[in-house]
Each structure stands twice: as structure tokens, then as C-alpha cells.
C-alpha positions in Angstrom: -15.6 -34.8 -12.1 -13.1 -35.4 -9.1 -9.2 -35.3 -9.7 -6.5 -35.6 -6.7 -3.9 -33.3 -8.4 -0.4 -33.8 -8.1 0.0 -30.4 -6.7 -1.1 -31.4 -3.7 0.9 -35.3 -3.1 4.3 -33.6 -2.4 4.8 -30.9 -5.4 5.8 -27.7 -4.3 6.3 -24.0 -5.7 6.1 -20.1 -5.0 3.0 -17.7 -4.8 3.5 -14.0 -5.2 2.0 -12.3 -2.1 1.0 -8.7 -3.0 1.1 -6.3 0.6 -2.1 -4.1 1.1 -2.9 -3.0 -3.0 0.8 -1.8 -3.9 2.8 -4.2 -6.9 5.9 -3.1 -6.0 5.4 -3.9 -2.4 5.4 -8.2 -2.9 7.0 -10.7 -2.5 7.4 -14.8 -3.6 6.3 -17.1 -0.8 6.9 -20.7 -0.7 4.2 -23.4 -1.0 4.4 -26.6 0.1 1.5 -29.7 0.2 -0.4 -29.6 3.2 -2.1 -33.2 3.0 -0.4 -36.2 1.7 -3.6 -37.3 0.0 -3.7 -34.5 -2.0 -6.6 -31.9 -2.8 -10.0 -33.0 -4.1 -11.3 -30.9 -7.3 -14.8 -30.8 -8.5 -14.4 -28.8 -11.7 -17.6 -28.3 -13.3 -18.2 -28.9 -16.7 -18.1 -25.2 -19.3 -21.7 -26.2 -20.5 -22.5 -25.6 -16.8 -20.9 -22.1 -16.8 -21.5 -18.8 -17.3 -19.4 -16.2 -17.2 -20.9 -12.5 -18.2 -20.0 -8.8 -18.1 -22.3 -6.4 -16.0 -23.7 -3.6 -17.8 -21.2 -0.8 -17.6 -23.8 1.2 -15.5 -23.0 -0.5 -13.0 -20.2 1.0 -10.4 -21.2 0.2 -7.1 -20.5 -3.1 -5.8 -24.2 -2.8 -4.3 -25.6 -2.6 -7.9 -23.6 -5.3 -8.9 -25.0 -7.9 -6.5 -28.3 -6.7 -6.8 -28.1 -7.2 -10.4 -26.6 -10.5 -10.3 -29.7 -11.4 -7.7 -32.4 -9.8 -10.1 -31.0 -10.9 -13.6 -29.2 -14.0 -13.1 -29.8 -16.2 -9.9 -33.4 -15.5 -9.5 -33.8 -17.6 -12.9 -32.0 -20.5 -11.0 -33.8 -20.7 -8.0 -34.2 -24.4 -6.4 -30.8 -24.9 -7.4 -27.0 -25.2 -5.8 -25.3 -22.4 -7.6 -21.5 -21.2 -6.9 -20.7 -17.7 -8.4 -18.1 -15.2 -7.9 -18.6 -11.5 -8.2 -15.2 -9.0 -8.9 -14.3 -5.8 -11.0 -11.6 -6.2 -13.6 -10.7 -2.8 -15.2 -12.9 -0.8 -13.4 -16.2 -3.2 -14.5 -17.8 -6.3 -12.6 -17.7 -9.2 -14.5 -19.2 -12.6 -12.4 -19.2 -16.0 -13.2 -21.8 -18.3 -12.3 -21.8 -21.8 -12.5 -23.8 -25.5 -11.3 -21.9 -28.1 -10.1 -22.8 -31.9 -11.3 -24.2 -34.0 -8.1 -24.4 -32.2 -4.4 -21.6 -29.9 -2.8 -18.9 -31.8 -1.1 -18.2 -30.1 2.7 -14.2 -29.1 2.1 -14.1 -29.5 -1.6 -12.8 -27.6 -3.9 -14.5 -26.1 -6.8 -13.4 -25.0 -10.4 -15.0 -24.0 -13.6 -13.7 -25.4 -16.6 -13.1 -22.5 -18.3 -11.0 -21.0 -15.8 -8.7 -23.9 -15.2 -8.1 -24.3 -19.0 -6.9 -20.3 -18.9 -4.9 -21.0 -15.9 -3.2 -23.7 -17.9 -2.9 -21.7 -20.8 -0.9 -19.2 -18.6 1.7 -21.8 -17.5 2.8 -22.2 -21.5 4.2 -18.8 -20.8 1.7 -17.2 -23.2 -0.6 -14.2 -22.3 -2.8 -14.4 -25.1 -4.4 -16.7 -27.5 -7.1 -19.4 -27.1 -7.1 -22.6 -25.7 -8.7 -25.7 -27.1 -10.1 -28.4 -25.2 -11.2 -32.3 -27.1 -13.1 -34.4 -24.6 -15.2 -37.1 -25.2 -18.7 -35.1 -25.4 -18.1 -31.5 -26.7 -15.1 -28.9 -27.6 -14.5 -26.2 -25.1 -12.4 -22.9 -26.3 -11.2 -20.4 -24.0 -9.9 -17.1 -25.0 -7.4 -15.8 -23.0 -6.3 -11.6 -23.4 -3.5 -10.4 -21.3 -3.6 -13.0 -18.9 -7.1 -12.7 -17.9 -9.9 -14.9 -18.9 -11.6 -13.3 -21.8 -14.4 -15.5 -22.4 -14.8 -19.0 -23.9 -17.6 -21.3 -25.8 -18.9 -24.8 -25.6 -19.4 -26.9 -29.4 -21.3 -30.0 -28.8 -21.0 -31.0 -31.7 -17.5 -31.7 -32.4 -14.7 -28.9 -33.3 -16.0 -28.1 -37.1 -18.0 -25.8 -35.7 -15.2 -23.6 -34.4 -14.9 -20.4 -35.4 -11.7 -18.5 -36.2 -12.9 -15.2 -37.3 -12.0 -13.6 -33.5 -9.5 -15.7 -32.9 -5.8 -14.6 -33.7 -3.6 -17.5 -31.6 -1.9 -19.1 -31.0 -3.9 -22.2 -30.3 -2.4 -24.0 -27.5 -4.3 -27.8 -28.1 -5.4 -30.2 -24.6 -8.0 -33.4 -24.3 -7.5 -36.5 -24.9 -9.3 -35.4 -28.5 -6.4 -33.2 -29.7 -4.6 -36.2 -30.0 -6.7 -37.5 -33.7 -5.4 -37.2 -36.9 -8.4 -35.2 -37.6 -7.9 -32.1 -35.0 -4.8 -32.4 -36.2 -5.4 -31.9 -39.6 -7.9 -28.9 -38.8 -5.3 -26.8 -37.1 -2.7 -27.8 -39.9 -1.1 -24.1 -40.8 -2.1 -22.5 -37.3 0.1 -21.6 -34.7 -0.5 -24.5 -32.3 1.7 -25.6 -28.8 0.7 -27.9 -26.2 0.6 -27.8 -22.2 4.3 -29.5 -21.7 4.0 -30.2 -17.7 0.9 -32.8 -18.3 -0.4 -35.4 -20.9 -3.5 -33.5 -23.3 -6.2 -35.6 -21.3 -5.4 -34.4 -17.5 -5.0 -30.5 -18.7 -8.1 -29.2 -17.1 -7.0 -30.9 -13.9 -3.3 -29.5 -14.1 -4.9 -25.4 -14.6 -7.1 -26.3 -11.7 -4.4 -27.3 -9.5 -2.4 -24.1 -10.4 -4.4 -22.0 -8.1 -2.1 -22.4 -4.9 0.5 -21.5 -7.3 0.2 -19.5 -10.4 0.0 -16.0 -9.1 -3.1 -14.6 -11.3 -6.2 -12.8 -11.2 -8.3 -15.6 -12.6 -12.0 -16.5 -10.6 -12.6 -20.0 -8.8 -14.8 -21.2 -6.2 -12.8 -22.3 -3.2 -14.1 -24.0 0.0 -14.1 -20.9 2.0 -16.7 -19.8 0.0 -19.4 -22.5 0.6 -18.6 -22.9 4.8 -17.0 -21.4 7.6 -15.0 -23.6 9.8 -16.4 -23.3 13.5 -12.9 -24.1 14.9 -11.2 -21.4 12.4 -13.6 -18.6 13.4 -13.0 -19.7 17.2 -9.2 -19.3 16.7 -9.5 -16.0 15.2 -12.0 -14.8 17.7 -9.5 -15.6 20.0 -6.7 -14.1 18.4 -8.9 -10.6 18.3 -9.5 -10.6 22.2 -6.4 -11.3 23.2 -4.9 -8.5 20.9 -7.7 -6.5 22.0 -7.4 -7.0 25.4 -3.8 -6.2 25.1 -4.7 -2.7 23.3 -6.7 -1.3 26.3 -3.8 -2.8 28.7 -1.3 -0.6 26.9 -3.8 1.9 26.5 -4.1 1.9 30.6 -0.7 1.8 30.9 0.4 4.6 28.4 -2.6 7.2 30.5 -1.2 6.4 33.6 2.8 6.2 33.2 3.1 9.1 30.8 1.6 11.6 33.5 3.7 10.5 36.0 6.5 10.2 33.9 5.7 14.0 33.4 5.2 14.9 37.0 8.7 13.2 37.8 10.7 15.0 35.1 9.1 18.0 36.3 10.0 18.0 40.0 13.6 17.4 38.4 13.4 20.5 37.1 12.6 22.3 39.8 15.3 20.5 42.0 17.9 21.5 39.8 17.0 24.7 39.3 16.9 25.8 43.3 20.5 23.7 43.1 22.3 25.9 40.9 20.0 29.3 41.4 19.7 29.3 45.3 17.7 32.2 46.4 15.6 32.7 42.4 11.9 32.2 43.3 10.9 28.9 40.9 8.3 29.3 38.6 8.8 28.0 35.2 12.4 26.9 35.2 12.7 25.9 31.6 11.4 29.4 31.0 13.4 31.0 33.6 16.7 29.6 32.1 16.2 30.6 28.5 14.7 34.8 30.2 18.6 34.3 31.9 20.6 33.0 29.0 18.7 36.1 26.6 20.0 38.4 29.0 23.4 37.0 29.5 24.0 37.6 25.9 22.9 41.4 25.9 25.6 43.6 26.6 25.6 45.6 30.4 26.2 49.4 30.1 29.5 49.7 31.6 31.2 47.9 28.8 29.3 49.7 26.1 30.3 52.7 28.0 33.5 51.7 28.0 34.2 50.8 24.5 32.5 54.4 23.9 34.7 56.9 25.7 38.0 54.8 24.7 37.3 55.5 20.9 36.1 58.9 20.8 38.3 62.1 20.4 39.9 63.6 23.6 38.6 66.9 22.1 34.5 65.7 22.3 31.8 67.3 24.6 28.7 64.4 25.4 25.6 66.4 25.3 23.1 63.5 25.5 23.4 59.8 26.9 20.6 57.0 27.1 20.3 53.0 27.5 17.6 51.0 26.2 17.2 47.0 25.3 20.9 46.8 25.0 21.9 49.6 23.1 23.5 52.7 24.3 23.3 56.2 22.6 25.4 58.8 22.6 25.4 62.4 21.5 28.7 64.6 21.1 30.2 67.5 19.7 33.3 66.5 17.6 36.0 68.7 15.8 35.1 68.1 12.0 38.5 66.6 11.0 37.9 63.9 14.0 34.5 62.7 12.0 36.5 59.5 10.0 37.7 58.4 13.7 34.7 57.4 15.3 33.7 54.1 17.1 30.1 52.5 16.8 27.8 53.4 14.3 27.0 56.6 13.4 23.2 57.6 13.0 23.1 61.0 12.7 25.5 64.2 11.3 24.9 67.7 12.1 27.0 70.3 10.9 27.7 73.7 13.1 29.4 77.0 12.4 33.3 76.8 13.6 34.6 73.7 12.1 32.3 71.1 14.5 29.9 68.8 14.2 27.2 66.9 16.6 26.9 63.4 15.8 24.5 61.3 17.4 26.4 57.2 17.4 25.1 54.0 18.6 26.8 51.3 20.4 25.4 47.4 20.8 28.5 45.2 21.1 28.6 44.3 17.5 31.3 45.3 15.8 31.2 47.5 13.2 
């Protein structure tokens, strides 16, 4: 069965593009025709399809296709067979499927059952069945949360549908739907129909909704069945050249980055003899930050100073010392002089005659 859709002869609409596996992180492209003749579809007949749930078992996507090889295509050998393999909800599910006639090179391939759910999905529902009248047999598709549930094939008219499983609502396509009969069978059901297309070009529409409708749903596309010599030559391309420019900048980067650092470093050293004449150079970076520490330590003289200005006229220094900064003095004070003393005080000791020998500690801090 081969439709040109109307899709593809001017129509036009948005895809959602999903960047790396994030939701959040997508966006709505535009999509446009890309041939004015429009797209052929081969969409392959449900009778013709099978569409089955791996074994829960099975978690590896090596399992999977050696399942699918063992279990289901090794029964169909001799024959052109299009499947598709994919996990949905952490289980592989495949669908499998056998064109009517010989593969067309650039066609485009669709199971029935899928572009029925894909048209189901453009009445705005996410669940319920969709049924199908065509001339032969009576296809239903059920359709849970968006996703393609699983569907049956009556070849022998719709009384033998089955409504047990089926909650609705029944959205109603083929030319088929159209009889008084069908009509009569769903009367008291929940029914709608597809409103972009007439009942008998349904199956066509769904197909044609894969450049557009942004959902999960399986197909067979061209890309699948050959690889374009010229395509694989252009990306081929397109990896050497970017390739060839990743070792260029690689070059580049190990060769200007050490000489880069040899430049900044002779700066250094320039600048350093500039405003230090006569300081041997050795690590001037280093250097600087050994003379800026130092610069900030008080010198002795004005801890010295700041000493003998604030202690008593009436004290006797019997120790003095200097280390890392800090300068140490030990006197003999009259006891009422004791709440008048500069620094801090370390140490107390009291002696007979009204005096005391305090050790104090000066740093430049003040206390």
C-alpha cells in the first residue's frame, strides 16, 4: 500500500527535540517539506505485524537481540523482514513485521498498527482504542498513555470484537466506520473520529505524523534498510576535518602555553631586579610575599618604644628578649602602679615591700 501524504506536498509543523536524555532540556523545532512530491509510505498491513514483549528476564540489550534472533526471526528465515528493537519502561518490547511485494530503496515503512496510534494521539487522547473498517478485516489498536499498547486483527468483520479490556473511548477510522451497522454496534459507546482527515485515509494521516508528532511510537524508516554512500562520505568528512583541527589546537595549546610561561616568567624576574636592585633573584613571586610578611611584623625599636613610654618612672627592667615579633619584658613595679601598665601582662609575682615583678608582652596589637 503506497500513499504520498500530504505532509510532505507543502504542510508544515513543529517537532520537539529532546538535548542528550534531559525533558526539561528541549525544545520545538520547525519542520518544513523537503520534496515537493511528497514522501512515499509503504505501511504494511496489521495481519503482517507482530508486535511482542520480551520476557522480563531479559535486561541486557545483548539478550534482547539474541532473543529476537533465536525466538522470532529464525522462524522467518528466506524472508524480507523489518523489525525494531527498544526498551519502554525498563523492558524490550520489538515489533516485527513483512512488507507486501519487495523493499523500495528510499522508502518509507510503517506498520499499521502504529500509524493508527499515532493518529489516535493527534485527537488529543492518551488512551483508548482505535478502530479501523477496511475492506478485508477490522484492525483495533489499544493505546495506554500514549504508547502503543497492543492491537488485534478480526477477519471476519467487527462482531467479533471484544470489549471486555477495552474501557474507551473508541475513536472510529476506515472507510467501514462509515455503515449504518458499525454504527449501530458502537451505539452507547464513547466514540470520536480523526477530524484532520476523511475515515478512509486515517492510516495514511498517523503515518505521516512521524516528522511531526513528537512521540515514542516504533516505525521503520529508510535509514534503517541502507546507508547513503554520499551521507557517510560527508560525515566522514566532517570527522577529519574536526579531527584534524583537534590535534592542530592540541599542537598549538603544548607549544604556546610553555612559552607563554617562559615569557611571563622572565617578566618577573625583570621587574623584580627593577624595583629590588642589588636582592639576588630566585623565586620573585616568593621573594615578594617573604618581604611583605616581614614588612607587616613590627621592628624592635618601636616595640621598645611603645614599652618604656607606658611603664612607671619608678620600674627596674630585669629581663629583655625579641623573638618572631614579639618583645618581652620583665620589671619590678611599685604595687599601686600594677592597673597602669601597657601591653599585655603574662605573668604577676608578688614581693615583700609593696612591689611586684611582672613579666608583659608587647606585639603591636593593641590591647
Amino acid at each position: 500500500m503506497i500513499f504520498q501524504t500530504g505532509i510532505d506536498q507543502g504542510a508544515s509543523g513543529t517537532k520537539r527535540v529532546t538535548l542528550l536524555v534531559f525533558p526539561w532540556l528541549s525544545y520545538y523545532r520547525f519542520v518544513s517539506s523537503s520534496s515537493s512530491r511528497g514522501r512515499k509510505i509503504y505501511l504494511i498491513s496489521s495481519h503482517r505485524v507482530l508486535l511482542r514483549n520480551l520476557p522480563e528476564e531479559i535486561t541486557y540489550p545483548e539478550e534482547a537481540r539474541s532473543y529476537l534472533e533465536e525466538e522470532i526471526l529464525s522462524l522467518l528465515k528466506g524472508r524480507e523482514i523489518l523489525w525494531k528493537l527498544w526498551w519502554e519502561k525498563g523492558r524490550a518490547r520489538v515489533l516485527v513485521a513483512e512488507p507486501e511485494g519487495k523493499l523500495e530503496k528510499g522508502a518509507f515503512w510503517d506498520a499499521e498498527p502504529v500509524a493508527l496510534a499515532r493518529a489516535f494521539l493527534a485527537t488529543g487522547l492518551k488512551n483508548g482504542e482505535i478502530v479501523d473498517f477496511g475492506r478485508r478485516k477490522v484492525t483495533l489498536v489499544r493505546v495506554r498513555e500514549g504508547r502503543l499498547s497492543g492491537f488485534r486483527c478480526f477477519l471476519n468483520g467487527h462482531l467479533e470484537l471484544d470489549f471486555e479490556d477495552s474501557s474507551g473511548p473508541f475513536v472510529l477510522s476506515g472507510g467501514g466506520s462509515l455503515s449504518p451497522e458499525v454504527e449501530k454496534f458502537f451505539a452507547g459507546r464513547e466514540t470520536k473520529r480523526v477530524p484532520a482527515v476523511s475515515p478512509e485515509k486515517v492510516s495514511a494521516f498517523g503515518a505521516a505524523l512521524w516528522g511531526v508528532l513528537g512521540c515514542d511510537l516504533p516505525a521503520f524508516h529508510s535509514y534503517f534498510l541502507e546507508v547513503d554512500p554520499e551521507k557517510v562520505r560527508r560525515i566522514s568528512r566532517a570527522m577529519l576535518a574536526g579531527l584534524v583541527l583537534s590535534f592542530l589546537l592540541w599542537g598549538g595549546l603544548r607549544l604556546w602555553v610553555p612559552r607563554m610561561h617562559r615569557e611571563l616568567k622572565a617578566q618577573e624576574r625583570v621587574l623584580f631586579r627593577k624595583y629590588y636592585p642589588g636582592t639576588p633573584v630566585v623565586a620573585p613571586l616568593k621573594q615578594l610575599r617573604a618581604m611583605i610578611e616581614e614588612a607587616k611584623r613590627p621592628d624592635f625599636q618601636s616595640l621598645l618604644k611603645e614599652a618604656l613610654e607606658g611603664l612607671p618612672k619608678e620600674s627596674k627592667i630585669m629581663a629583655l628578649t625579641f623573638e618572631e615579633g614579639k618583645l618581652k619584658i620583665k620589671t619590678e613595679i611599685p604595687e599601686e602602679k600594677a592597673g597602669e601598665l601597657p601591653g599585655r601582662l603574662t605573668e604577676v609575682k608578688k614581693i615583700p615591700g609593696g612591689t611586684e615583678i611582672v613579666t608583659l608582652e608587647f606585639d603591636g596589637e593593641k590591647s
